[in-house]
C-alpha positions as CSV (number, residue, x, y, z in Angstrom):
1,X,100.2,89.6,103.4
2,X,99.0,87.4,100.4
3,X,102.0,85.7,99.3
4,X,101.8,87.5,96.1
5,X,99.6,84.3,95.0
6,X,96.5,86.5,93.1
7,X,96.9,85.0,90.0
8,X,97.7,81.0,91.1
9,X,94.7,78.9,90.5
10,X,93.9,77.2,94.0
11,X,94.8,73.3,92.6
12,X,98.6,75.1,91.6
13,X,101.2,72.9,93.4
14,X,103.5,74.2,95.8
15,X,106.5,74.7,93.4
16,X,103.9,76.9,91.2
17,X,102.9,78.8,93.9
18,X,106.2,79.2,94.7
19,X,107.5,80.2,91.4
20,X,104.7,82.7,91.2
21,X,106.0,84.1,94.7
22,X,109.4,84.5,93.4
23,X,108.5,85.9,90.2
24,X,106.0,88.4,91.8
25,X,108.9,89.3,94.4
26,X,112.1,88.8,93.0
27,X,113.6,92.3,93.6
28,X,112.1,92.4,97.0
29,X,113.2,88.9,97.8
30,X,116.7,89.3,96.5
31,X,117.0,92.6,98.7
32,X,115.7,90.6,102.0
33,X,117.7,87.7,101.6
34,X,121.0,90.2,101.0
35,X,119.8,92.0,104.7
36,X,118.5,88.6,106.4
37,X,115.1,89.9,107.2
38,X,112.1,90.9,105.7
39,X,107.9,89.7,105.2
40,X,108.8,88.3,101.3
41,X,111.3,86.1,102.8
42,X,109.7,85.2,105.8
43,X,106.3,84.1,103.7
44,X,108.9,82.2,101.6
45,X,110.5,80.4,104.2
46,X,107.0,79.3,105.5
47,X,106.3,78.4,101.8
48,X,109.2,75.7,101.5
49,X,108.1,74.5,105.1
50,X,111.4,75.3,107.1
51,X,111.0,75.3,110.7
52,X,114.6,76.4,111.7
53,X,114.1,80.3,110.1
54,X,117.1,81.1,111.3
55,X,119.4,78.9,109.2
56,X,117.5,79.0,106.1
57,X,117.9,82.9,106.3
58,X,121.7,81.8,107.1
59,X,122.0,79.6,104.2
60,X,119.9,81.8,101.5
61,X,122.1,84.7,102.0
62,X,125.3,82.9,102.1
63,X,123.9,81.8,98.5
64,X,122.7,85.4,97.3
65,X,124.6,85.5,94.3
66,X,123.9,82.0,93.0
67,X,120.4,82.8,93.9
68,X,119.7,85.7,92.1
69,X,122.1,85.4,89.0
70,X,119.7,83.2,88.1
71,X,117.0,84.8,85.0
72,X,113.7,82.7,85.4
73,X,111.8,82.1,88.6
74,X,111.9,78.4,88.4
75,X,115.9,78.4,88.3
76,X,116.0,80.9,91.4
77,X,113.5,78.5,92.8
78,X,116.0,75.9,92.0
79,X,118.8,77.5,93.7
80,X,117.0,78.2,96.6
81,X,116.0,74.7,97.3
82,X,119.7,73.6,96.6
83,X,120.2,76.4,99.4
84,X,117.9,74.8,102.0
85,X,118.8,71.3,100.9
86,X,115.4,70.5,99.5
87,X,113.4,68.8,97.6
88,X,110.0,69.9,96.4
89,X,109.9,68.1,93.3
């Protein structure tokens, strides 16, 4: 897997990478976080750093619908970090 990260230039920060992810993947990673499972949301988790998979799966899907009404990358990014009770910036 690549991370969906082709067109991030190597000195991108991790919230750019990131967004690209979830731009690249927002379909796929909308329909892994609604089943809890998946390699886009796996690669995501390790993105953000979590080491407790389990309850940021938990916490993700219990916010699908926050997550994903969202229009732009960066504000899905944003709900997802509100999600996993993170700060990246």
């Amino acid at each position: 897997m690549t991370f969906g990260l082709l067109n991030c230039p190597k000195d991108s920060s991790i919230l750019g990478k990131i967004a690209s992810f979830i731009g690249d993947n927002k379909q796929q990673l909308a329909m892994e976080v609604a089943q809890g499972r998946g390699e886009h949301l796996a690669a995501l988790i390790e993105m953000y750093g979590v080491t407790d998979q389990q309850a940021a799966i938990s916490a993700l899907k219990a916010s699908h619908t926050e997550i994903f009404s969202q229009a732009s990358a960066a504000d899905i990014e944003a709900q997802m970090e509100k999600a996993l009770n993170i700060d990246l910036s």
